[in-house]
C-alpha positions in Angstrom: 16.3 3.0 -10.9 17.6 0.6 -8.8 15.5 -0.8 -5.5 12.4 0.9 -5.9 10.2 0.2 -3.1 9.9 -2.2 0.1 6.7 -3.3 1.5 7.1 -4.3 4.8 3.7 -6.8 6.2 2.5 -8.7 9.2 -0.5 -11.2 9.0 -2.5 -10.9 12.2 -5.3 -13.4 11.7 -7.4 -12.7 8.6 -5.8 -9.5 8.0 -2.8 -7.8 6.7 -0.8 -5.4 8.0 1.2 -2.8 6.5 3.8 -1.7 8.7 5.9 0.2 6.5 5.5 1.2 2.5 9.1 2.9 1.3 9.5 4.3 -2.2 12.4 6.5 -4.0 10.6 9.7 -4.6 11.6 9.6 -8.1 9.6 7.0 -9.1 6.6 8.3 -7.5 3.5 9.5 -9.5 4.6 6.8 -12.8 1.9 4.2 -10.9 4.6 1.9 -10.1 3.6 2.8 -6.2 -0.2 1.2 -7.2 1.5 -1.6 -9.2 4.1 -2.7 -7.0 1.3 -2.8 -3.9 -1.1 -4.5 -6.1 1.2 -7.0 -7.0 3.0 -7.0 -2.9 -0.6 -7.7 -1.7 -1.6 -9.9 -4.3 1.4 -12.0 -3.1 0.8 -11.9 0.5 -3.0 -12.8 -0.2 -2.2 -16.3 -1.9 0.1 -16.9 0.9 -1.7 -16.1 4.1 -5.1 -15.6 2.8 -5.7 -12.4 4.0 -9.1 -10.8 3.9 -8.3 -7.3 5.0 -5.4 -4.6 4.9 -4.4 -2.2 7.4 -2.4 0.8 6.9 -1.0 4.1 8.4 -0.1 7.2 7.6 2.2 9.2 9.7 3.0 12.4 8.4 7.1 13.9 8.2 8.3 16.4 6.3 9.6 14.0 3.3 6.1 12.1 2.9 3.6 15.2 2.2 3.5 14.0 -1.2 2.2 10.1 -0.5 -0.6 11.5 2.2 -3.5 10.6 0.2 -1.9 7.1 -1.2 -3.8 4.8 0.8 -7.6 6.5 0.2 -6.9 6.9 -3.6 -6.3 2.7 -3.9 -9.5 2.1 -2.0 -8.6 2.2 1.9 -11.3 4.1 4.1 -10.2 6.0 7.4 -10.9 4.5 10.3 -9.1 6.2 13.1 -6.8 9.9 13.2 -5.3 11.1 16.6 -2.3 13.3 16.4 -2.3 13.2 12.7 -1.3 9.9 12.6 -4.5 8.0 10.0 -5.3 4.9 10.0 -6.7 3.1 7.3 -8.7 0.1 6.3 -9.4 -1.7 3.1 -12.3 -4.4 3.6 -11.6 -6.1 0.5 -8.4 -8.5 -0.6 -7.1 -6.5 -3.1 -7.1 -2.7 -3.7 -9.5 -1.2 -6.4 -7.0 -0.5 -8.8 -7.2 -0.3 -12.8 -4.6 -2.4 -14.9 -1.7 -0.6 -15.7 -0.4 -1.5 -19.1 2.5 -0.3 -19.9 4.4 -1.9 -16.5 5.1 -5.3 -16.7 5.0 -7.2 -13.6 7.4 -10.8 -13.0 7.5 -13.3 -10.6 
């Protein structure tokens, strides 16, 4: 498939956060989305020590399909004005059962 996805983080003090998540719709749905965040943040949380993960959603007409991504990994809403959600997740690392049959290398 090619470049899958690219996770794009700042680290503002204790916290991460996401300013952009990309993925090629055609790997959507496999779990490689929750695998390859898992891993991204996983990454990032060794390296800057981050204690808590902010995201957005901002809805277009190509990214109906991801809207409920961030709440189904663990992230709770914390803000919503113009449709835009934002979205906090407390913890390090998302909530997310071990996928077995994707194999993850650093």
């Amino acid at each position: 498939s090619g470049l899958t996805g690219v996770l794009i983080a700042q680290r503002q003090g204790p916290t991460g956060i996401i300013d952009s998540l990309l993925m090629r719709c055609r790997i959507l749905g496999r779990n490689i989305e929750k695998a390859f965040v898992r891993q991204a943040f996983a990454i990032m949380e060794r390296q800057w020590r981050v204690k808590a993960w902010r995201a957005e959603f901002v809805p277009t007409q190509k990214n109906q399909q991801v809207a409920d991504f961030w709440p189904s990994i663990g992230f709770q809403e914390i803000d919503c004005h113009d449709g835009h959600i934002a979205y906090e997740l407390p913890l390090a690392l998302p909530n997310l059962e071990p996928i077995t049959y994707i194999a993850i290398e650093e």
